[in-house]
N, C-alpha and C positions, 0 to 999 in steps of 0.2 A: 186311375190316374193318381200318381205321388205329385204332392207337392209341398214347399218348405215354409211351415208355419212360423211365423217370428216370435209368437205364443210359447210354443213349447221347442223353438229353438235346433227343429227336424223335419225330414219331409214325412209328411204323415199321408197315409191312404184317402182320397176318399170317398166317402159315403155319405149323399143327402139326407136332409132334412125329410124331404118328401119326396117320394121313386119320382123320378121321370122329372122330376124339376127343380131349379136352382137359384137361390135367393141371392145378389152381388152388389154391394152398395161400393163408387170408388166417392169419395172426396171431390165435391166437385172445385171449379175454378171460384173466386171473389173479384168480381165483374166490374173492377174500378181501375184495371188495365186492358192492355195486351195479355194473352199469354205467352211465353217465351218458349222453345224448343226444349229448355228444361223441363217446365211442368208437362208440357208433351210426350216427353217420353214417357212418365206416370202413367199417362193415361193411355197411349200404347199397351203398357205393359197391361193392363185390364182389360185391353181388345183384345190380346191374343188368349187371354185366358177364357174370355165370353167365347171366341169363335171355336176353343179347344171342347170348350163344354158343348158347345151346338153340335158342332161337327162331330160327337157320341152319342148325339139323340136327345140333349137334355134341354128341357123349355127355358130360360134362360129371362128372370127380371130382372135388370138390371137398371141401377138406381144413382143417379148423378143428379146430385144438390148443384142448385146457384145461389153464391152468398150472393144478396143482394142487401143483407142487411147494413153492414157496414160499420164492422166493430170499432173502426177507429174515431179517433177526437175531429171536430172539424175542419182542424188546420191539413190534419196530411193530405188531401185530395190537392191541393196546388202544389205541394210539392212533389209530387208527379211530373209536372212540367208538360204535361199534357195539351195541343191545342185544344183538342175536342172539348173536354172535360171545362178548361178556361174557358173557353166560349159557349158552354153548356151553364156554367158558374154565372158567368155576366149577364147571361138572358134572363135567368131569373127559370134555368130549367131546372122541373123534379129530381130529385137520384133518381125514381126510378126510369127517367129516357136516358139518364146515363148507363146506368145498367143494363138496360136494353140493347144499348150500343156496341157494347162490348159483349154480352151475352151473345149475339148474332155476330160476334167475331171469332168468337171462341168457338160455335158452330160449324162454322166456313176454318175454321182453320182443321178442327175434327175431318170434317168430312175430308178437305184437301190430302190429307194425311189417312182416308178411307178408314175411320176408327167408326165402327158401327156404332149409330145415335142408341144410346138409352132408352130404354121402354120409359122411364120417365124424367125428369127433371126439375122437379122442387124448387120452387121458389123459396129460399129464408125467410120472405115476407109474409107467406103464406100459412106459414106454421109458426108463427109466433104466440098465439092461443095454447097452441100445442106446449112448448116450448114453459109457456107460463105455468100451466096445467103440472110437467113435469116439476120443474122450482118447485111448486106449490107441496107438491109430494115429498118434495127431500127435504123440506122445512120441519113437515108435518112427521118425520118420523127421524127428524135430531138429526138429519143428514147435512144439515145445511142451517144457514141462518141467517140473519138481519141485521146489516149494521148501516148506520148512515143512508139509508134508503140502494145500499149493494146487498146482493144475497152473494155467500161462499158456499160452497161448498167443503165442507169440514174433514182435510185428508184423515183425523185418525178417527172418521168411524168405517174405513174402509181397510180392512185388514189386509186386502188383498191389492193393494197401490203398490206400483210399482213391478209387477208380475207379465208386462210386454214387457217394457224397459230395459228391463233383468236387474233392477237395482233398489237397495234397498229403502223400503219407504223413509226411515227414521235420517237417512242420508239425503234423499233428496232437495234439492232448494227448489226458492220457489220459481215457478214454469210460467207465468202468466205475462213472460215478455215485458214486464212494465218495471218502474220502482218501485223500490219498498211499500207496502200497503198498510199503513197505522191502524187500517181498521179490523184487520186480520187478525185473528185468535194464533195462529201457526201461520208462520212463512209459505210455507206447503199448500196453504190452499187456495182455492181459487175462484173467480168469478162465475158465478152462475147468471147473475141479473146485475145491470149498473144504473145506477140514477144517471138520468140523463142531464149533463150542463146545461146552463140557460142559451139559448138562442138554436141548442140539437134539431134538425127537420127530422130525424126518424126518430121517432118514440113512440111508446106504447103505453097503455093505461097497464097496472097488475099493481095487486096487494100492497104492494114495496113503492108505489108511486109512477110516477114517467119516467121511462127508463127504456132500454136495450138488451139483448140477450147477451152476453156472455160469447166467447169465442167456439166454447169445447159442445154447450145444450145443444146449438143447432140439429148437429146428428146426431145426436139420441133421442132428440124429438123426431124428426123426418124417417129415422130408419124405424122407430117404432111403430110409425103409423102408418107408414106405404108397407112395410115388407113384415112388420110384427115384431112379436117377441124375441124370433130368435131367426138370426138368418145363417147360408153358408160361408160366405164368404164378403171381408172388409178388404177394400184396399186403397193403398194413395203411396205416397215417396217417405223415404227416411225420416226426412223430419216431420212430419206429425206421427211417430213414434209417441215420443216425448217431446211437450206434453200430450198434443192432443187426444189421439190417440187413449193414452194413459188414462186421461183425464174423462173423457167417453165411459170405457169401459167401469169406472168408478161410479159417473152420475147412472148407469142403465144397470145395470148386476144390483147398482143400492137399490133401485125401485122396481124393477124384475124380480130381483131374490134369485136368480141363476144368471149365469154367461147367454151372453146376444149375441155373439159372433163366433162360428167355428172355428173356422182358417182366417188367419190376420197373413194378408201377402202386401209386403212394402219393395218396392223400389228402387233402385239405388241414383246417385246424384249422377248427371250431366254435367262432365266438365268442360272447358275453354282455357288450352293451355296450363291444364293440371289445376284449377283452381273453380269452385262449383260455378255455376252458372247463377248470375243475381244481379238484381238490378241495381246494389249496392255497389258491385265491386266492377260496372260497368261493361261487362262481356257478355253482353243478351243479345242475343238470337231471336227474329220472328220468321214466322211462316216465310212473310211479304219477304223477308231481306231475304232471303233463300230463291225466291222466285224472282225477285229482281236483278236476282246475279246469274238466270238460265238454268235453276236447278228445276226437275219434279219434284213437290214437297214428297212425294215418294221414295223418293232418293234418301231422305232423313230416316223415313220406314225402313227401307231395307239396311243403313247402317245400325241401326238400333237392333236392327234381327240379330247382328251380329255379334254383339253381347248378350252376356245372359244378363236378363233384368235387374239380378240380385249383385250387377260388378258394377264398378264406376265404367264409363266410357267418356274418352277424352276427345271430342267434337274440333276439329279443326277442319276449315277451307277446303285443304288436301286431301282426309278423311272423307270429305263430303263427294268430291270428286270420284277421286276412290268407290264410290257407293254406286253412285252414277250410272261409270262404266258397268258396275257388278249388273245392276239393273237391267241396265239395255239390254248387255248379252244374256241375263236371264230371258228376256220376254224375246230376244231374239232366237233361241232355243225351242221356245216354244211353239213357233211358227215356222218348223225346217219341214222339207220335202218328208209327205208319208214315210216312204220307203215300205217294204214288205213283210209282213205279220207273220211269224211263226213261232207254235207252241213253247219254242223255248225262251223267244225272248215275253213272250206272254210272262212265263213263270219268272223268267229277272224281274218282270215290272212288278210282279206282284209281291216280291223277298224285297225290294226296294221302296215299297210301298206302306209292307208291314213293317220297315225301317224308320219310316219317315215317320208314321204316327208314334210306334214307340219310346222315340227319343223326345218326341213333343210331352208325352204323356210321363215322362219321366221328369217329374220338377218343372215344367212347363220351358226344356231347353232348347227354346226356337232357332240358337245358329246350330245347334247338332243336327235340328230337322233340318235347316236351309242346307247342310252340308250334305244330305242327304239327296237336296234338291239339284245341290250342283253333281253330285253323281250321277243321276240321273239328267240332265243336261248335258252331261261331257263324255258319256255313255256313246256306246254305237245302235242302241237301241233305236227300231226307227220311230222315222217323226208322231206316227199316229199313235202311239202308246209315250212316245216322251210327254206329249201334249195333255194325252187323258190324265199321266200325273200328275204331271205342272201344273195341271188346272184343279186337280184334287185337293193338289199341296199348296193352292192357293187360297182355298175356303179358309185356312188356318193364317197362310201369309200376308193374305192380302196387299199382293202388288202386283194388282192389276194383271197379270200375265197376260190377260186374254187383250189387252191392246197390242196391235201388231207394229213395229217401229213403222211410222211413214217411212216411202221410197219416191221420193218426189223424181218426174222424170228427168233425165239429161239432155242437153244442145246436141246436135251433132259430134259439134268440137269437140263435148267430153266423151261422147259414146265412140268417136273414133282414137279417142287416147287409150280410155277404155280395150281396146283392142288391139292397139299398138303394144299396149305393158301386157295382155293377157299369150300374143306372141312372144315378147322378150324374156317373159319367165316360163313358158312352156319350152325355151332352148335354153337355160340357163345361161341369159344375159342377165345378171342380177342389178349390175352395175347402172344399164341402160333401162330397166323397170322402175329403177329406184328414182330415177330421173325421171321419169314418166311424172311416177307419184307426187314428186316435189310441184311439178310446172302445179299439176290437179290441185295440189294444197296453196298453190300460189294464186289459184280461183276461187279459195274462199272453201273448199270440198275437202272432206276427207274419203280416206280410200280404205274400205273395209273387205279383208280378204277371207271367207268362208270357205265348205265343203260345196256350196250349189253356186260359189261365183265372186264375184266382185260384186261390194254395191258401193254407190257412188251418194254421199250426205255433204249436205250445206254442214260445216262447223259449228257445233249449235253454242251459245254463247259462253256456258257452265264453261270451256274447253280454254277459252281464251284467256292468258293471263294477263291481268289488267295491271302487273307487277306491283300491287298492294301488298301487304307483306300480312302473314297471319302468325309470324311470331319473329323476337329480336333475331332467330337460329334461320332467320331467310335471309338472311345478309352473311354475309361471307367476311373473316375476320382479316385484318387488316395488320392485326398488332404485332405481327412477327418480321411484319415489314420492315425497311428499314424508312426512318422516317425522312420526307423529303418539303415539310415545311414546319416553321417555327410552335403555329398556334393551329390547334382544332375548339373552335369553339360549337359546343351541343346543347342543342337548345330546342326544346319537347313543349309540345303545344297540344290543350286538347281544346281550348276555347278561349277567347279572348283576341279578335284579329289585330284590335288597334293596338292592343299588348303587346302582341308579337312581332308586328311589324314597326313597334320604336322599339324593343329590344333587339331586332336584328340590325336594323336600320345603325341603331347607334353603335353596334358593336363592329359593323363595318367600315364605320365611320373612323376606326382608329387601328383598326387592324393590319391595314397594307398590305401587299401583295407578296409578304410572306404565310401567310394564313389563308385558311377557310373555315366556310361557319357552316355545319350541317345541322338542317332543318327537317324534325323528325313530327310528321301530322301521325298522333296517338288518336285517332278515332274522333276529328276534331266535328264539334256539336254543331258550329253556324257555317255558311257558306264566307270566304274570307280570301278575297284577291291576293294577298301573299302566295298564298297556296295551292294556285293554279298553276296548270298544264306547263304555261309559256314564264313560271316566273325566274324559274332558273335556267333559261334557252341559251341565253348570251353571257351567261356572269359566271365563270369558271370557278372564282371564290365560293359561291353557295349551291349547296348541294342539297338535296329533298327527297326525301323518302316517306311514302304514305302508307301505313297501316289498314285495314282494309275494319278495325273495330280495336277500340283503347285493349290495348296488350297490356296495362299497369306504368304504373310509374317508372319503377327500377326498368322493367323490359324494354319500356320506350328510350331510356338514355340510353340504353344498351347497344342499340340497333345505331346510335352515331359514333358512341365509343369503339364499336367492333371498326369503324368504315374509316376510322381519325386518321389522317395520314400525317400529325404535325408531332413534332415533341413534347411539346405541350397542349397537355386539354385544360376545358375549360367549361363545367356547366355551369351555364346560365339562365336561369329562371326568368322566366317574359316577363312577371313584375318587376325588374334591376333593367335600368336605363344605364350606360355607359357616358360619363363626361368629360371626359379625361384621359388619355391614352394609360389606358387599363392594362397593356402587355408591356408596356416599358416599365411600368410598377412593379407587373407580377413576375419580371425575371429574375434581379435578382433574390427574391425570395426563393424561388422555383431552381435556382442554381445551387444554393445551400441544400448540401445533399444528405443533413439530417433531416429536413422539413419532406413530410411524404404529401401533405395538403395543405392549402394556404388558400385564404378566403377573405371577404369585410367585414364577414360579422360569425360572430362564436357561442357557443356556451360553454359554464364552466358547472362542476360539481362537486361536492363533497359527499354523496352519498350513493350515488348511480340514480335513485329515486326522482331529485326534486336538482331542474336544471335552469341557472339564470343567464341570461343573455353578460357576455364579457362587453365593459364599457372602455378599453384601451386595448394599444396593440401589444401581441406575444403568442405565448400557449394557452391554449386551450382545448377544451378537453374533446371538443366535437365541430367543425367546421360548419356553418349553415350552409341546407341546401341553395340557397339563393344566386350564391356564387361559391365554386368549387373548383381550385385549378391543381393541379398533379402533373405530373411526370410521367412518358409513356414507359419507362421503364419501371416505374412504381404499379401503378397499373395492371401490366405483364406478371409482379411478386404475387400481389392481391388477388387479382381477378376483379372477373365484373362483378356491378353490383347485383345483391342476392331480390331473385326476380316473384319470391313471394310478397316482398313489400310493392303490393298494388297500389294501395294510395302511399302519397306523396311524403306524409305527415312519418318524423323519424326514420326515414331512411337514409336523412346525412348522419344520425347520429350514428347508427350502425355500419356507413360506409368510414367515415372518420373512423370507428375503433378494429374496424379490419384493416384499416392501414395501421394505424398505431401500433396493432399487434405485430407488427412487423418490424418494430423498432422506431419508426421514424414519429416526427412530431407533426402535430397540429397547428398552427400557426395563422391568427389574420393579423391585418393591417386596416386599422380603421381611416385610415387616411387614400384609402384605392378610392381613383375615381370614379363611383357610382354612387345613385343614389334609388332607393326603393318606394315602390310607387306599392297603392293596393292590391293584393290577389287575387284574380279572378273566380279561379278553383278555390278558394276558400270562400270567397263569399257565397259563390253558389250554389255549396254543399251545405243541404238543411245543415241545422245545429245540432241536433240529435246526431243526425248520421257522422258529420266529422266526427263527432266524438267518441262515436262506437268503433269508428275505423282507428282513430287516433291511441285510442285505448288497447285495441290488438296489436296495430303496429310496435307499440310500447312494450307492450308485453313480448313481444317477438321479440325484440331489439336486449330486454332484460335477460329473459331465456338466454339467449345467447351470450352476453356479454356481461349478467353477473357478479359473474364469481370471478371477473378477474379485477379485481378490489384494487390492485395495484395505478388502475390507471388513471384513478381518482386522486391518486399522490400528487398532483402535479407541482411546478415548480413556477410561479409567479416572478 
């Protein structure tokens, strides 16, 4: 078996530690969520390589840590937003039943997904003696050191930092996720042990005081003391590369005195509409939401087969679907009529066989093996040697093959339609089959046509489109049309009902019955009577479109801007109340056909850097998102807005200067009838996290927009 080391950057051969057995630690979960279908795929990707080792004869340890310890400060656990956890907080329960909770989640979510359990499971709590033992070691030979009752570790007495990464030590910054550390000798280095703040539940007694481990120690204690010095194989997802990873290899090679991991195999990311999956950027996936929409978390398994581990795959609804069907008709393959054995399709099964393992064994590339599997599936080979493969080729794939689809029985009624369409297509009456088929699909069935029959299945839910939308590119574009009302106003909701519903309210309040107001639910968090089934039955003015999970900010205005059918748009932000007939204002601005956006409220700049809100009306250099109105033909010049600005924060700034860049101007009017009320989305978003999204968006928005210095000239 080759497989591609991230160490030395190739697939390398290979060859165990000890004949006959195999040492594999993955990175386990930190048991103070959910885990999402992101970190799932990780852990996939180290099923298939356990099952690839078994299935060669090799004994197989394999080693899955639970953090239980809980590297972070006390405040972030509420900010989860978690029932459980809140009502775990207010009883006055331990972390560890919290842990607990979610450990037996992450269990049940494995298994669900048939990811063979661990010969062990480490508890963080458990080896923190461990843990101190090691610190105590990297203290003791100038590795590390003592400041403020934190131990670091000291990157330049490791000459070899830096070497997964691939980049060079003396370049690196520092990796510890945190701010600046004043107690740090080098930026570069990092926690091994923390003094614990007044009021911390988890601490520990050690040398250094009460305190906590460190993020990176855990696994260099635990892999040291379940699997030893030196094991074959680490693995987990891209980002614990760098640091953790990095960081690892630094604290256990310092106090080993050699390499502890042979083959370093990572991951690569799970996207949602091209962008990683996190719970920061709000497009997470669990097990539960997969099964509650009729999928087999199976179905996740077999899409996943079909990248190689080492590619991004881009996870959508339809992709899921997609998988689904692939599934069924795999395991429906599996289970076709014998048919009759002879020596020569013997020897296909066997050249197809030695195919199957080959391509597994080469870089561990489980869709060339599935490809192999679907050869043999779509083969004329019969059923009792497809079967022997499929099940062979299942010890590695593990999906289930050997469940046979139910065939629940038929009414009369359908057994005799049944037979009416299996007459009409045995004369080729197509036309009258096809009708058959329809009445059957109008009972709720569908009609599945094989080599041994028809079978007749209840439509199972995964099938049905509940017309949620799983990107802005589900809606069908509007803007070429020609327009046949005054005003489209777009208005994106992911939380906040009372919000939405005075900002709708009021904006139809002055609209008239030359406009309409489309209402786009972004993955909206509370249950919120606006946003019900019957709320646009009767009212031809509002239109409603639900997201089926937050698609981003830019995507979500997207999906009403595509659908506007008015001259004029117009987003509007659920904090801005309408007082005053807001479209009789905004036209003639909106007629002036240098002006490409016109708004209440602006910024202005002299540097691109540092932006002040404009206290009168004219130019200015960025429209706020708050209230935004344009022109469908401006629109049409531009294009929509750019759909990697997920959060909210600066992406008027960057839609105002791709208009601008187009000649036209910026312009508000501080005298428009509205008035702005608090942000929902903002206050809800911790403070840290706004600010880490707010700081990428910015940087997006500079990247882009730059170096055109010019448009900071403006004219007062």
């Amino acid at each position: 078996m080759r497989i591609y080391d991230t160490l030395t950057r190739k697939k390398e051969e290979f060859a165990p530690l000890q004949s006959g057995h195999v040492s594999l630690y993955s990175c386990g979960p930190t048991v103070y969520r959910y885990a999402h279908i992101g970190n799932l795929r990780s852990y996939l990707m180290a099923d298939w390589l356990r099952r690839l080792l078994e299935a060669d004869g090799y004994t197989v340890h394999h080693v899955k840590n639970i953090t239980d310890v809980g590297h972070m400060r006390a405040g972030q656990l509420a900010q989860e937003e978690d029932r459980i956890i809140v009502a775990a907080r207010a009883e006055g329960k331990p972390a560890a039943e919290i842990a607990r909770f979610y450990t037996d989640a992450f269990l049940e979510d494995e298994a669900k997904l048939n990811i063979l359990p661990a010969g062990d499971f480490p508890k963080a709590t458990e080896y923190v003696p461990a843990m101190v033992e090691m610190v105590k070691a990297l203290v003791d030979s100038s590795c590390a050191y003592e400041a403020g009752g934190n131990v670091y570790f000291s990157v330049g007495s490791f000459p070899g930092y830096g070497k997964l990464s691939h980049q060079q030590s003396e370049d690196l910054q520092e990796g510890d996720r945190a701010e600046p550390d004043p107690l740090k000798r080098d930026p570069r280095d990092f926690a091994l042990w923390k003094a614990a703040e007044p009021g911390r539940a988890l601490k520990w007694e050690s040398p250094w005081g009460d305190g906590f481990p460190g993020w990176h120690i855990e696994c260099s204690a635990i892999v040291a003391s379940v699997l030893g010095d030196e094991i074959d194989f680490h693995t987990g997802g891209v980002d614990n590369i760098f640091p953790h990873h990095e960081d690892e290899i630094a604290q256990s090679e310092s106090v080993l005195g050699h390499q502890h991991v042979r083959r370093w195999v990572h991951g690569q990311h799970l996207l949602v509409d091209g962008v990683k999956m996190a719970k920061s950027t709000g497009n997470v996936y669990l097990i539960s939401d997969l099964q509650r929409r009729g999928f087999d978390p199976l179905a996740f398994r077999y899409l996943c087969a079909n990248a190689h581990y080492g590619t991004r795959l881009n996870f959508t609804p339809s992709s899921l679907r997609a998988a689904q069907r692939g599934l069924n008709r795999l395991r429906a393959a599996t289970h076709g009529p014998s048919g009759r054995l002879t020596k020569k399709a013997r020897a296909e099964g066997d050249k197809l066989r030695a195919a199957f393992w080959a391509a597994a064994r080469d870089g561990l590339n489980i869709p060339a093996a599935l490809a192999v599997a679907w050869s043999v599936a779509r083969s004329r080979l019969p059923g009792a040697i497809k079967r022997e493969l499929l099940m062979d080729f299942d010890r590695l794939l593990g999906l289930d093959l050997a469940t046979a689809p139910p065939v629940p029985p038929v009414t009369d009624e359908v057994a005799k339609l049944i037979r009416e369409r299996h007459e009409h297509r045995r004369a080729s009456h197509w036309g009258a089959a096809d009708g058959i088929r329809d009445r059957i699909t109008d009972m709720g069935l569908e009609v599945r046509d094989d080599r041994p029959g028809t079978t007749v299945l209840p439509i199972p839910a995964w099938k049905h489109d509940d017309g949620n939308l799983a990107s802005s590119a589900d809606v069908s574009s509007r803007l070429d049309e020609t327009p046949d009302l005054d005003f489209t106003v777009a208005i994106v909701a992911r939380r906040g009902c009372e919000e939405l519903q005075r900002c709708v309210s009021s904006a139809r309040a002055w609209l008239g019955d030359a406009g309409e107001v489309i209402v786009v639910d972004n993955g909206f968090v509370e249950e919120c009577e606006p946003l019900g089934d019957d709320a646009t039955a009767d009212d031809e003015q509002l239109r409603f479109f639900r997201a089926d999970h937050f698609l981003g900010s830019a995507a979500g205005r997207n999906v009403a801007l595509r659908q506007a059918r008015g001259r004029c748009l117009v987003i509007l932000d659920t904090s801005v109340e309408v007082t005053g007939d807001l479209f009789a204002a905004l036209r003639p601005l909106l007629e002036d056909e240098t002006i490409g956006v016109a708004g209440r409220w602006g910024v202005v700049t002299d540097d691109m850097r540092s932006f002040d809100e404009a206290e009168s009306s004219g130019d200015v250099d960025a429209v706020e998102g708050y209230l935004m109105a344009f022109r469908r033909d401006v629109l049409r010049k531009v294009g929509l807005l750019d759909e990697k600005f997920r959060f909210y924060r600066h992406l008027d700034l960057d839609f105002s200067y791709a208009i601008r860049s187009h000649g036209y101007r910026a312009v508000i009017d501080t005298d428009l009838p509205v008035i702005r009320h608090d942000h929902v989305e903002w206050l809800a978003t911790p403070p840290d996290e706004r600010e880490r999204l707010s700081k990428r968006n910015f940087y997006r928005f500079l990247h882009k927009w730059g170096g055109h210095k010019e448009f900071a000239a403006r004219k007062r």
